[in-house]
C-alpha positions, 0 to 999 in steps of 0.5 A, spaced: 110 778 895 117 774 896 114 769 898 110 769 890 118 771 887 121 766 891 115 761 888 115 763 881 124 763 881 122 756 884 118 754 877 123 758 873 129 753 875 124 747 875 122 748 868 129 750 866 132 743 868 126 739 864 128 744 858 135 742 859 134 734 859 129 735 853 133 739 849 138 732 849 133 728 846 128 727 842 121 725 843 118 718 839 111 717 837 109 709 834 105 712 829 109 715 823 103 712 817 105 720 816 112 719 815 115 721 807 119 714 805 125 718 805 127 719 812 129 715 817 123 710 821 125 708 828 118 703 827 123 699 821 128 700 825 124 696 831 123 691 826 129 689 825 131 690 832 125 684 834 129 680 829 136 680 831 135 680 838 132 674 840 137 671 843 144 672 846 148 671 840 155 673 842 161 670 837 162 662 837 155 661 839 149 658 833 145 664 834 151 669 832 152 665 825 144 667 825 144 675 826 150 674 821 146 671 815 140 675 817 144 682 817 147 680 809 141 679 807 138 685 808 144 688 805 143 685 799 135 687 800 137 694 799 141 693 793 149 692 796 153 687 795 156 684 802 162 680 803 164 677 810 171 679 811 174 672 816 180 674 820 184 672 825 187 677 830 189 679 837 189 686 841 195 685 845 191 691 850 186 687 852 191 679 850 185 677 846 184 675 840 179 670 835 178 668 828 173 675 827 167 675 821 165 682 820 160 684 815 162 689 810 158 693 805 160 699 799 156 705 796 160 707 791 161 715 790 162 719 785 169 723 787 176 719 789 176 722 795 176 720 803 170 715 804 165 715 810 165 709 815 158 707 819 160 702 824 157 698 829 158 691 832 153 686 832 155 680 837 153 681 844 157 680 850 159 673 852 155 669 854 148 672 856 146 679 853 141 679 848 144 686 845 139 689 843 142 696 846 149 694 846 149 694 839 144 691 835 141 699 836 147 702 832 146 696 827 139 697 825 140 705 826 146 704 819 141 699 816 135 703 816 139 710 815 141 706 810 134 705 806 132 712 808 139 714 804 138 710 798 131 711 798 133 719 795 136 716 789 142 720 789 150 718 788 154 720 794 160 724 793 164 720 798 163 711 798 160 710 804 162 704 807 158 700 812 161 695 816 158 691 821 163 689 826 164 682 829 168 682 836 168 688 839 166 684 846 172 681 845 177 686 845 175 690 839 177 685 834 173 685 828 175 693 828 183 690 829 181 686 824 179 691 818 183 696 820 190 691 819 187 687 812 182 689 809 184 694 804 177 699 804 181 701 810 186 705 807 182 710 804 176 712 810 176 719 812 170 720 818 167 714 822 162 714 825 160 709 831 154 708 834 154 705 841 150 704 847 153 703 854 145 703 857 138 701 854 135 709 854 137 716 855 140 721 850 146 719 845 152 722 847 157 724 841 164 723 843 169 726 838 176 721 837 182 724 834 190 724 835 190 732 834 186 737 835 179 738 835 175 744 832 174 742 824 171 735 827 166 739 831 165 745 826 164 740 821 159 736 826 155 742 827 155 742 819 152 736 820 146 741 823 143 734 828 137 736 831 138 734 839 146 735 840 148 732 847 155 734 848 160 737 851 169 738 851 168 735 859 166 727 857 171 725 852 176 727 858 171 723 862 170 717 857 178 716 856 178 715 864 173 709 864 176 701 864 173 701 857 174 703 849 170 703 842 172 700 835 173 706 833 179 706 839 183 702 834 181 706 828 184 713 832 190 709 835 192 704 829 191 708 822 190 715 825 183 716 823 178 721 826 171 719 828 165 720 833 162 716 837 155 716 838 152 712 845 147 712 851 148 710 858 141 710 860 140 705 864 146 703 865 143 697 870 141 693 863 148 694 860 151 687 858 145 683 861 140 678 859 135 685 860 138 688 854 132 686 850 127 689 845 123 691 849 126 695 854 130 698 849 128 706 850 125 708 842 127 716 844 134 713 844 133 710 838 130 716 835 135 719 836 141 716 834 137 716 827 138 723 828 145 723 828 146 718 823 142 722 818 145 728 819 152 725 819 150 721 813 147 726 808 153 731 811 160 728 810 157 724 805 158 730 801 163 733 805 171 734 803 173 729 808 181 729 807 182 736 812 179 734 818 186 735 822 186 741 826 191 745 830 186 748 834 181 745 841 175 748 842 171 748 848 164 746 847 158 746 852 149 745 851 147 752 852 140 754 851 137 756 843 144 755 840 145 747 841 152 748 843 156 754 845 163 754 842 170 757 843 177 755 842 182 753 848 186 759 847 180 763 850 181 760 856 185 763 860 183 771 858 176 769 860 179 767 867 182 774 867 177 778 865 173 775 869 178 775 875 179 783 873 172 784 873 170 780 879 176 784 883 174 792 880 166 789 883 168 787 890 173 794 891 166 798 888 161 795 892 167 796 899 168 803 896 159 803 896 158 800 902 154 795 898 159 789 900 162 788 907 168 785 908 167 782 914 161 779 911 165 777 905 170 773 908 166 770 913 161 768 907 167 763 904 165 759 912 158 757 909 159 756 902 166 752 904 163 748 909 157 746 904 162 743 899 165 739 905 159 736 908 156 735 902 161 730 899 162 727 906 156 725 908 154 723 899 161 719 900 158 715 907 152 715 906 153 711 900 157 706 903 152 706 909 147 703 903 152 698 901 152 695 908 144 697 908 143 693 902 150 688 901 146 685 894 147 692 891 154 690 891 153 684 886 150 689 881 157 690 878 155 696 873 155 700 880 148 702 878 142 700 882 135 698 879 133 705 885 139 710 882 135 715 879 131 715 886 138 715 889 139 721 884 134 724 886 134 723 893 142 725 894 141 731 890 135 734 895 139 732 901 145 737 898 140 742 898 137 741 904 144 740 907 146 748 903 140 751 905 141 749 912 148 751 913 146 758 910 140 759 915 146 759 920 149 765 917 142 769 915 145 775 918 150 776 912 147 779 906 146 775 900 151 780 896 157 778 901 155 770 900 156 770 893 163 773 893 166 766 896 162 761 891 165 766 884 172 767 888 171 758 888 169 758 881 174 762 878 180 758 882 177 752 879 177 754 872 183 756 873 186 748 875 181 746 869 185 750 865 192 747 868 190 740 868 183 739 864 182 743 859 175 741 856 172 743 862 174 749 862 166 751 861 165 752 868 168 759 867 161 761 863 156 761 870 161 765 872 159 771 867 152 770 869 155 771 876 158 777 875 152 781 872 147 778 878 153 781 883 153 787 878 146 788 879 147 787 887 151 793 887 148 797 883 140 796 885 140 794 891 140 788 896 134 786 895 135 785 887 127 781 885 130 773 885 125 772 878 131 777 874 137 774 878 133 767 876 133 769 869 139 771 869 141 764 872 138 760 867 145 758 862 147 756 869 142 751 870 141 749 864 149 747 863 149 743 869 143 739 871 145 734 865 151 733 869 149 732 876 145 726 873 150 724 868 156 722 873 153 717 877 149 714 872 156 713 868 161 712 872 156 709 878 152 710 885 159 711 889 160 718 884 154 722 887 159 726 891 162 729 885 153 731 883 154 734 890 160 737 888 156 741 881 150 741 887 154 746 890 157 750 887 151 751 883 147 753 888 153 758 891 152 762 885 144 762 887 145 764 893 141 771 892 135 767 890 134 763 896 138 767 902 135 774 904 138 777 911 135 776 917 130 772 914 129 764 914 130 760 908 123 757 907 125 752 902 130 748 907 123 745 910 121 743 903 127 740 900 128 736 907 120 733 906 123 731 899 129 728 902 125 724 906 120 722 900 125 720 895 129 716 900 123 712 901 121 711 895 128 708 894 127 704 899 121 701 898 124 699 891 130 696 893 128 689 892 129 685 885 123 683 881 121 681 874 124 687 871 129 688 876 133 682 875 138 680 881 145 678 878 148 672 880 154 666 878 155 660 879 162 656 876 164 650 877 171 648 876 176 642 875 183 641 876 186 635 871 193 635 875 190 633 883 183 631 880 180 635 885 173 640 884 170 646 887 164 650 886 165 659 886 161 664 885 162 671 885 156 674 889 156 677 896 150 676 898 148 668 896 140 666 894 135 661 892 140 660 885 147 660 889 145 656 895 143 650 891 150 650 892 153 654 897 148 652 903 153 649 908 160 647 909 164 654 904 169 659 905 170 665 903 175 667 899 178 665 891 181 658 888 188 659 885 188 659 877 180 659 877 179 667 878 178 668 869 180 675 867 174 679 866 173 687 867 172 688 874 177 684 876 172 680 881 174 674 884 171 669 887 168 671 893 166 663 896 168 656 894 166 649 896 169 643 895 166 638 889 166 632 887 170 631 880 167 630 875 173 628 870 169 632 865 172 630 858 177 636 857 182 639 850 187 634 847 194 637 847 199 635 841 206 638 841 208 638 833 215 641 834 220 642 840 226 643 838 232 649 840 236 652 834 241 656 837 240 660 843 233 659 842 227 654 843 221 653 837 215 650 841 209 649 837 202 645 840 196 645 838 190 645 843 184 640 840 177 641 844 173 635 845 167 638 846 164 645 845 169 650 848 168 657 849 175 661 850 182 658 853 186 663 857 193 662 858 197 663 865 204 663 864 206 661 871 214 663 871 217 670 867 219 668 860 222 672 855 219 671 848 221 672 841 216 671 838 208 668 839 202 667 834 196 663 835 192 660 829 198 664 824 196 671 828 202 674 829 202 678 837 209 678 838 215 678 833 220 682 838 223 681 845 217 682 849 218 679 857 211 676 860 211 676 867 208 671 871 200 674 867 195 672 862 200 670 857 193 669 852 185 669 851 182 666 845 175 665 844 172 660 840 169 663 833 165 660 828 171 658 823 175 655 829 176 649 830 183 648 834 188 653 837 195 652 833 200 656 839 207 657 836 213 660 841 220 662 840 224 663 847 230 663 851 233 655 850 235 657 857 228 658 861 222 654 862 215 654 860 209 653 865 203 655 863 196 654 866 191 652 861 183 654 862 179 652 858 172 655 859 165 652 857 158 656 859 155 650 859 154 649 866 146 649 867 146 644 860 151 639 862 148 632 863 153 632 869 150 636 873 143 637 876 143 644 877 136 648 878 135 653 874 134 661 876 127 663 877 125 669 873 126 674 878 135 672 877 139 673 871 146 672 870 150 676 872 155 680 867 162 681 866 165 676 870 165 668 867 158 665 868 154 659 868 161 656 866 164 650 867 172 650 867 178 645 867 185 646 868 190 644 866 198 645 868 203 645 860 210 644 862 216 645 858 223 643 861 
């Protein structure tokens, strides 16, 4: 009979964990023939997608001037009157800038009130991804949105502005650009943003805002979307990533609340030439439909004028309810409570003799000991992995092609690892295991509350907790598990999504912190797999597990068709010495790199060659090549001249052939009092620049020529490296290059498929 209740508790805790990943996310059928005209279609979406998602199309580029037109014109298909606002800005966080092309519609309301912003962007990421996920997704989710919503024939309270952002790859710029000239900006009360950071998985609403955070979330669930995957931990987690939003600058420079919206399911296609059409997950898509919908009808009649809030709440997916929410100020009763009941428990069940305490205190070795164990051997074992398999490492996203095997296998050795560790320990009883695994839980929603409050929902299991420690207490040792499995549901449920959702995120190398949710997860079910005097029989079945999903992760480590391998080759010439190297950011070289790196190359970087990027990669080989003295930008000085104290310089930079983006070196400090690019101010106070990136400027379509304009001491020196960056290198009638087979794509994040020259500009 305990094997059948442990069976039956088994198929219990499954079913909950599917429950919980399906409660994230809706289903998606191709066939809506069925479907009312009036709601929102992912099939019309799709169609779209197929449309603008032919080619990489990032900013500058021939087929970003294409999706742009094709974009206006669907706009004016539905009956709205679009304008192209052109403008040249710079986000002085990121040093970039360019002359940005935003799309940009109106739908005017009924009321003088707040306007809603639906924003997405609509150039991909230099130079090779296709941006279907990232973010022709959120773009043709607003257009279709948009039909479904005029279809119905009703005048909004609120206008409805819909902007379709333009170099957001680039630093946020179209955003920048809206936000500081056009003048709809002024009076928008809500954003809503549609993201992907991934081709597939549920769409995370992620709140921004200044203050605090109740009405937001008060009036999201207003909203009533139907698959909200949420909770007050992620904004804390998303603030930490090397990356923002558009609607980043709307919090940061105009002090506007909004949501984001946005999957990182496979994250392995994010800014690659895989984030196409085709592997685009339709139930994302659907998805953001659901959200776009919900927020759409809501706050385009909702008051979006007293959004502000002096009260953060803690929110958290909970089974039948969607989101279980309770203010900050809870907090810290509900650990006390909790802590008085936990502590009136153990003295009953002492003074019982239910609990003893020398079993209580030897439990917290089993529980400890797991917690320990299982982040180490997650932390090495990964890093074994990495020396098993160097080419993972070139993967930059930090997310292989096998991760959810990876995942998965990782996640059955940590149980495998806590069944085992509490075999040892069959001699201690069920009751006296569980008082180490609730005491930890409460000392962490503790530190929560101190340090990171939006986490402060781990306090909830414990309640679960608790009334399962009742029950041992007053029944009896050998409670049934199928009722303390029952009562455990909310636990699993909360948690499943999140033992998955941070190595996806965050990368592979964070799998110790699912060990970490694995752990304490099972420390809170240990009446359901332990019993004294008796061997746990699920530590055999984990291990076979273990066993089976590393081999499947094995056998599926390997590149393919669909699971392209990343590489780079870059060739760059310096114009003063007149001398040429070829670089490549891969670790592991191929067939691709090795037409260039099959003899006579080191290891290590180029001075002045390492182009900014995300991860701050460096070159990993370089060889000497011939110089090609490839036809480089001509540089005209129209003013050097010093008026009082200070030095007026202005030149201009000419390309001579398409050019992509120039960056900016300044070599020795300089104290500046004022820069502009192209009549765009970035400085117009004392700002001292170190020996750094002083600019980065991407060519757009409007752009010509590069007009820089610098005031700075009479006294000091301007010596700056000038890189100007071409993709053009498999192109080029200079070089005879084979190109990447179809199992190679290239590689994100980093300057690729480049040629670049490099020149030194100095004023004395």
């Amino acid at each position: 009979m305990n094997t059948i209740n442990k069976t039956i508790a088994l198929i219990i805790i499954l079913i909950t964990v599917y429950w919980s990943f399906s409660d994230m996310i809706p289903s998606h059928s191709n066939d809506e023939t069925s479907l009312n005209t009036q709601e929102f279609s992912v099939n019309n979406a799709l169609q779209h997608l197929k449309n603008i998602s032919h080619k990489a199309h990032s900013v500058g580029t021939d087929e970003h001037k294409k999706v742009q037109q094709y974009l206006v014109k669907e706009l004016e298909n539905l009956g709205l009157q679009p304008e192209v606002q052109i403008a040249t800005v710079f986000n002085k966080k990121w040093v970039a800038g360019t002359t940005v092309e935003n799309i940009i519609a109106r739908i005017k309301g009924s009321s003088n009130g707040k306007s809603l912003l639906l924003l997405s962007h609509y150039d991909s990421n230099p130079h090779s991804s296709i941006g279907a996920a990232d973010a022709g997704s959120g773009i043709v989710t607003i257009l279709e949105g948009i039909r479904a919503y005029l279809s119905q024939n009703k005048t909004p309270k609120n206008d409805i502005i819909i902007v379709f952002s333009d170099a957001e790859e680039l630093g946020l710029l179209g955003a920048e650009a809206f936000v500081q000239h056009h003048p709809l900006a002024s009076n928008i009360g809500l954003v809503l943003n549609f993201e992907a950071r991934g081709s597939g998985g549920p769409s995370y609403m992620l709140m921004e805002t200044n203050g605090k955070n109740s009405e937001l979330l008060k009036s999201f669930l207003n909203a009533n979307t139907k698959f909200p995957a949420a909770n007050s931990l992620m904004y804390s987690v998303y603030k930490m990533l090397p990356n923002d939003t558009d609607l980043t600058v709307f919090r940061e420079k105009a002090d506007i609340n909004g949501f984001n919206f946005a999957f990182i399911g496979d994250h392995f296609d994010y800014h690659t030439a895989q984030d196409s059409y085709d592997r685009l997950d339709r139930a994302s898509l659907a998805h953001q439909g659901d959200y776009l919908m919900g927020g759409l009808n809501y706050f385009s009649e909702a008051d979006l004028t007293n959004l502000n809030s002096n009260k953060d709440y803690v929110y958290v997916n909970f089974p039948f309810i969607r989101l279980l929410i309770y203010p900050f100020s809870w907090i810290l009763p509900l650990i006390l409570i909790a802590t008085l009941l936990f502590g009136a428990l153990i003295f009953y069940g002492i003074k019982k003799e239910k609990i003893s305490v020398s079993g209580m205190f030897v439990g917290f070795i089993p529980f400890l000991l797991a917690l320990v164990i299982c982040i180490i051997v997650n932390i090495a074992l990964w890093k074994f992995l990495l020396y098993l398999y160097p080419e993972y490492k070139d993967i930059l996203h930090g997310f292989t092609y096998n991760g959810y095997y990876y995942i998965a296998a990782f996640s059955f050795l940590n149980i495998w690892i806590v069944f085992a560790i509490f075999n040892f320990f069959k001699y201690i009883a069920a009751i006296d295991l569980l008082i180490a695994p609730i005491t930890i839980w409460l000392l962490i929603s503790f530190l929560l509350y101190l340090y990171l409050p939006g986490g402060a929902f781990l306090i909830i299991p414990v309640y679960f907790a608790l009334v399962v420690l009742t029950i041992l207490i007053f029944w009896s040792n050998y409670a049934k598990p199928i009722l303390i499995t029952l009562i455990s549901v909310p636990t699993v449920y909360i948690f499943s999504p999140l033992i998955k959702m941070f190595p996806v995120g965050l990368g592979l190398k964070n799998l110790f912190i699912s060990a970490f949710f694995i752990v304490l997860t099972l420390g809170l079910l240990v009446p359901i797999f332990h019993k004294k005097n008796k061997r746990n029989s699920w530590v055999i079945f984990s291990g076979l597990i273990t066993i089976v999903l590393f081999i499947f992760s094995s056998i599926n480590s390997g590149f393919s068709v669909d699971r392209k391998k990343p590489n780079s080759l870059v060739y760059v010439q310096n114009l003063e010495d007149k001398s040429a190297f070829w670089g490549t950011y891969n670790q592991t070289l191929d067939d691709y790199t090795q037409q260039i790196f099959n003899d006579n190359f080191s290891e290590g970087s180029i001075a002045n060659a390492d182009t900014k990027n995300k991860y701050n990669r460096k070159f990993n080989f370089y060889k000497k090549a011939e110089f090609k003295n490839l036809v480089t930008s001509e540089i005209a000085v129209t003013i050097d001249t010093i008026i009082g104290n200070e030095r007026e310089v202005l030149f201009t930079i000419m390309p001579q052939r398409k050019i992509n983006k120039f960056e900016l070196f300044n070599n020795v400090p300089l104290t500046l009092s004022f820069l502009s690019v192209n009549n765009a101010v970035i400085y117009d106070t004392v700002t001292t620049i170190k020996k750094e990136t002083l600019l980065i400027y991407h060519m757009g379509n409007a752009d010509k020529e590069v007009q820089i304009k610098m005031k700075f001491q009479k006294d000091e020196h301007l010596h700056i490296t000038l890189n100007e960056i071409s993709n053009d290198l498999l192109t080029n009638s200079a070089f005879n290059l084979q190109p990447r087979d179809e199992t190679m794509m290239p590689m994100p994040f980093v300057t690729n498929d480049a040629i670049i020259s490099s020149k030194t500009l100095t004023f004395d």
